[in-house]
N, C-alpha and C positions, 0 to 999 in steps of 0.2 A: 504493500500500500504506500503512495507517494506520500509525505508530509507533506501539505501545502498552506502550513499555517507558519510563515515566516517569523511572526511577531512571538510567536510561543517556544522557536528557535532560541529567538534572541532572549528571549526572558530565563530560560536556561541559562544561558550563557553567560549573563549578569549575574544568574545566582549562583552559577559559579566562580565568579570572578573575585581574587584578594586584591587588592588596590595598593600598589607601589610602597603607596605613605602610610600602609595600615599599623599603626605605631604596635609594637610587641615589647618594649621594652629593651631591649639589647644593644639600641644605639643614646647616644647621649642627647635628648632631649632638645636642647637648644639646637646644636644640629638639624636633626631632623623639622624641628620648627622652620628654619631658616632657609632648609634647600624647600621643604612644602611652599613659604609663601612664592618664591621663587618660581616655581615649577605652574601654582594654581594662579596666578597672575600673567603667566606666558598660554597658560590655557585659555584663560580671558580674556585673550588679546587686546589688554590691557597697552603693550609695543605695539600697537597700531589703534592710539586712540589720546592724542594729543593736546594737551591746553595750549590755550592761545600766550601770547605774551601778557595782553590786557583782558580782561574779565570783563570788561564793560558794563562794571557792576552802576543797577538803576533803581532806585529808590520810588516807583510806580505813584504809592500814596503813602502819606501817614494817619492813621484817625485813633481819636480816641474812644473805648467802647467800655462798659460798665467797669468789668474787670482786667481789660487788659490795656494795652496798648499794641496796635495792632500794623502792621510795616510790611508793604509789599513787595518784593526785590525781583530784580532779574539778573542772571547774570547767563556769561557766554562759556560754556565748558570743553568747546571746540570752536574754531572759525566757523562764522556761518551758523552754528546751533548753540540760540538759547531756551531758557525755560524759567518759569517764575515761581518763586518759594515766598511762603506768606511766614512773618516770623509776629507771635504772641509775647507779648513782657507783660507782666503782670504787675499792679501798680505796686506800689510801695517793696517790691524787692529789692534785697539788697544784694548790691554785684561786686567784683564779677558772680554771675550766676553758674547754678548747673542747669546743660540746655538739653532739651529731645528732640532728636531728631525725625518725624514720623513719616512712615511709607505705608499708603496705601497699597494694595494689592488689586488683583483684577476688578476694579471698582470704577465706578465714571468720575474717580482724578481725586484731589486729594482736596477738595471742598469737605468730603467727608470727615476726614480728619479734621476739621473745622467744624463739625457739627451742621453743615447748610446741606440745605436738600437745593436739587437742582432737574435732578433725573427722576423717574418712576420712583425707581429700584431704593432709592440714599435716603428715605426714609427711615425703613425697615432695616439696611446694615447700619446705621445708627442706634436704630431703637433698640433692636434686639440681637447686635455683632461688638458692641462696647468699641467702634470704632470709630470715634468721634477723638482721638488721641492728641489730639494737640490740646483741646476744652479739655480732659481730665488730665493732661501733665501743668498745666497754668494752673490745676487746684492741687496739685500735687506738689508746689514749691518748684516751677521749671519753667523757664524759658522755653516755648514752644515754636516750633518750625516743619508746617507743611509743605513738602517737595513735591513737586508736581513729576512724576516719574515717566520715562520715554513707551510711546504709546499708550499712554492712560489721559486722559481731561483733556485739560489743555494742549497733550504734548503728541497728536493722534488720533484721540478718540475718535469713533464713528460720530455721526451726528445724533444721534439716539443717546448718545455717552458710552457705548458700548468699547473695552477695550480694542484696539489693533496694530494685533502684534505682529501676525503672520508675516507677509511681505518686507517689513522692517527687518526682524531678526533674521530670516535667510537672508536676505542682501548683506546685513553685518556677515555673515559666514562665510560668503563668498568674499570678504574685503579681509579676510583674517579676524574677525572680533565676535562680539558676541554679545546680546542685546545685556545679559546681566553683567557683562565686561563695562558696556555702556552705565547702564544705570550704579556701577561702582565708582566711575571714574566721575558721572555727576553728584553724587552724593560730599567725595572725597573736595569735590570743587566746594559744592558749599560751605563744609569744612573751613574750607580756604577762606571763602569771601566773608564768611563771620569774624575770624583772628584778624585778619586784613581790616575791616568796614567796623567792626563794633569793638567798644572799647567794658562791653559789660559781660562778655561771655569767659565763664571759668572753663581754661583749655584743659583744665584738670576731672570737668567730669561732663564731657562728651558724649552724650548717648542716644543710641539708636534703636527704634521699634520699629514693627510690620506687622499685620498679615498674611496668611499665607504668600501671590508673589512678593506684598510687603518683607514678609519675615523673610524670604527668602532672599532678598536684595540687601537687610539686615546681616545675614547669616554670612556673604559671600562678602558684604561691604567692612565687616569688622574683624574678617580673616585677613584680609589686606590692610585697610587703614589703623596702622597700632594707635593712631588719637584718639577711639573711642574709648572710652573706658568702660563701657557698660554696655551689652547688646540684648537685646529682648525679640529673638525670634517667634510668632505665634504661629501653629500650624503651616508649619513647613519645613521643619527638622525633621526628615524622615530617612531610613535607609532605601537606596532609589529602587531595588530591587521590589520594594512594599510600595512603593509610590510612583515617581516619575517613569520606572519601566515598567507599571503593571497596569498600567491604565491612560485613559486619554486625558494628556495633560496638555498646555498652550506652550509650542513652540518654542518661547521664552524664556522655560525652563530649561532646556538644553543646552549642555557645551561638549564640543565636539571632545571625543577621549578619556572627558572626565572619569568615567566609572575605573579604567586600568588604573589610575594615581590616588584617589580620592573614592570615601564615599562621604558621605552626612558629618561621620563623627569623627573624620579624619579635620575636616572643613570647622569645626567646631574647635577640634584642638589647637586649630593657630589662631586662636586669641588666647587661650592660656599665657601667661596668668590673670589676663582682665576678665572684668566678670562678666559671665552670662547665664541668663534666664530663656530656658525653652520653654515655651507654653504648649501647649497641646490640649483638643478636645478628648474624650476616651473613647465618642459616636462620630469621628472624623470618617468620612469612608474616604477619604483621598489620598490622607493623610495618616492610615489606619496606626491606632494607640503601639502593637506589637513592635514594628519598625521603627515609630519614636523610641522606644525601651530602648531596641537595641541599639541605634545612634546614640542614643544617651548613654549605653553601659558605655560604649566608645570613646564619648569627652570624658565620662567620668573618670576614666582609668589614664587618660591624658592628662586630665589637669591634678592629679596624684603626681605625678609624675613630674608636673611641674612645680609638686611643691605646693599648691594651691585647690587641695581638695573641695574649701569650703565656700571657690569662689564661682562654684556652679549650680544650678538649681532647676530640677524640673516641677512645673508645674500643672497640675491637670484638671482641666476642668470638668463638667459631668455633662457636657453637651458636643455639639457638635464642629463646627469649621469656623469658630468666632473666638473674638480674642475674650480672656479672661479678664477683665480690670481689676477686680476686688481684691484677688487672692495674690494678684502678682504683684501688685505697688508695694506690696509689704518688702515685700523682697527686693524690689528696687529702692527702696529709702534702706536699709537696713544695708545691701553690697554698695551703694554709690555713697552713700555716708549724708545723704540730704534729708 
C-alpha cells in the first residue's frame, strides 16, 4: 500500500528529531548559550534585516486620559518600513520606570492591547482573552507600550482586521529572513527608540508579553535581545512536535530548519538567567497543556543549570487559548522586583 499522507511522514520525522542545542548537560552552559543565540539569530535571518542609520523616530500625538498619559510614536526599523507603537505613562509614576512591552497575536493589531474595540471580533478577546495588556500593566505599576506587529492592524491587516501573513512571510523566505526574524528585529528597534527618545524608562526592567503569535514573538524576541529582563510568553510555548507540526498553524510560525537546532525549551533556555513566565491554558487545543510540560521540563533543567532555578515559572490556567492576568502579575511583581 502506497503512503500518500506526506504530512504524517513529516510528523514522524519531527518526532523523531533531537535538536542540535538540546542542552544535556555535558557542555559548559555559557557556551552552549552563546553559540545557541548565534546559531537561532542566523536562523532568523536576522543578517538580512537591517536598521537604518536614523529611526525617524515621530511623536504622532500626545493626550492626556484619566489614568495615563498617553504618546503615539512611529519609528523606521528598516529603510522604507515603518510602524507605530502607542506608549501608556501612568500619572504620578515615579521614573525611571519598569516598562511592558505588549504583542498582540493573530488579532486585528494591537488596539487590543489598548482595550479599544475597532473590529467585530476585539470585543470579546478583551472581555473574555485578558488581552487588553497594556490597561492592566499601567495598573500594575508599568509603563505600557503597544507595538503594532508586521501583518497585524495597522501593519497589513485585511480590511475586515483580519491578520495577513501569508504572502508576506514566504517573500521574507525567499529574501533569506523570516516574518518572526522581522517582528524581532522591530521589537528590539523599539527597545532602541525608548533608551534613545525617553528619559523615564528603567533599562533595568525591560519587559515583554504576548499571546499566542504575541507570546510567540515574546519567546523568540527575549532569546535574542538580552535587554529584557523579564519575558511572559502566553500560549505559545509548546514543543513543535505537539503544536506547530501537528496541526494547521499560520505560516508565520515557521522558520526554515529550526526543528534540527532548536525546539520550544531549547529557545526558552537562552534567556536564562533573566526571568520568565510561560503561561499556558490546560483546554488549549493548539497549544495542547502535555507539550507545554514538556518544553517547560526543558527550561527548567536549563535554567538549573544556569544557576537560576527560581527565575522560571509556569503558569496554568483552567481554560482555554487566552492569557491568564490574575495569577501571572503575581509573579511578575515578585521576578521583576516592581
Amino acid at each position: 500500500m502506497v503512503n500518500n499522507l506526506p504530512w504524517m511522514h513529516n510528523k514522524k520525522l519531527i518526532e523523531e528529531t533531537t535538536p542540535e542545542f538540546r542542552f544535556d548537560g555535558t557542555r559548559d552552559f555559557l557556551d552552549w548559550q552563546k553559540e545557541g543565540h548565534q546559531k537561532l539569530a542566523s536562523l532568523l535571518g536576522l543578517q538580512n534585516i537591517k536598521k537604518p542609520l536614523d529611526d525617524k523616530f515621530t511623536i504622532e500625538y500626545k493626550r492626556k486620559c484619566d489614568d495615563f498619559t498617553e504618546i503615539r510614536f512611529t519609528i523606521e526599523s528598516e529603510e522604507g518600513y515603518s510602524f507605530p507603537s502607542v506608549m501608556l505613562i501612568p500619572h504620578n509614576i515615579k521614573t525611571p520606570a519598569p516598562v511592558m512591552l505588549c504583542l498582540q497575536g493573530h488579532s486585528t493589531g494591537m488596539h487590543i492591547s489598548l482595550g479599544r474595540v475597532i473590529h467585530a471580533p476585539d470585543e470579546e478577546d478583551i472581555r473574555d482573552g485578558d488581552r487588553d495588556y497594556a490597561i492592566r500593566a499601567v495598573k500594575e505599576g508599568c509603563i505600557a507600550i503597544a507595538v503594532e506587529q508586521r501583518n497585524f492592524g495597522e501593519c497589513g491587516a485585511r480590511s475586515n482586521g483580519d491578520p495577513n501573513c501569508h504572502v508576506s512571510s514566504m517573500t521574507a523566505i525567499l529574501l533569506g529572513r523570516t516574518t518572526i526574524g522581522e517582528r524581532v528585529h522591530d521589537v528590539s528597534c523599539v527597545i532602541d527608540a525608548l533608551l534613545k527618545h525617553f528619559d523615564i524608562i528603567d533599562k533595568n526592567k525591560i519587559m515583554l508579553m504576548g499571546n499566542s503569535g504575541g507570546g510567540t514573538a515574546t519567546l523568540y524576541t527575549a532569546a535574542i535581545d538580552k535587554r529584557i529582563s523579564l519575558a511572559i510568553p502566553s500560549c505559545s510555548v509548546c514543543t513543535y512536535k505537539t503544536s506547530i507540526a501537528a496541526m494547521n498553524h499560520c505560516v508565520c510560525n515557521f522558520v526554515p530548519n529550526i526543528a534540527k537546532y532548536f525546539d520550544m525549551g531549547e529557545l526558552g533556555g537562552l534567556i536564562a538567567p533573566r526571568a520568565l513566565v510561560v503561561v499556558n491554558g490546560i483546554k488549549d487545543d493548539i497549544f495542547p497543556d502535555e507539550g507545554v510540560r514538556e518544553a517547560y521540563a526543558n527550561i527548567s533543567r536549563i535554567y538549573a543549570a544556569a544557576g537560576a532555578p527560581d527565575r522560571c515559572r509556569l503558569v496554568t490556567g483552567d481554560g482555554d487559548h487566552r492569557f491568564y492576568a490574575d495569577p501571572t502579575w503575581p509573579h511578575v511583581h515578585e521576578l521583576a522586583g516592581i
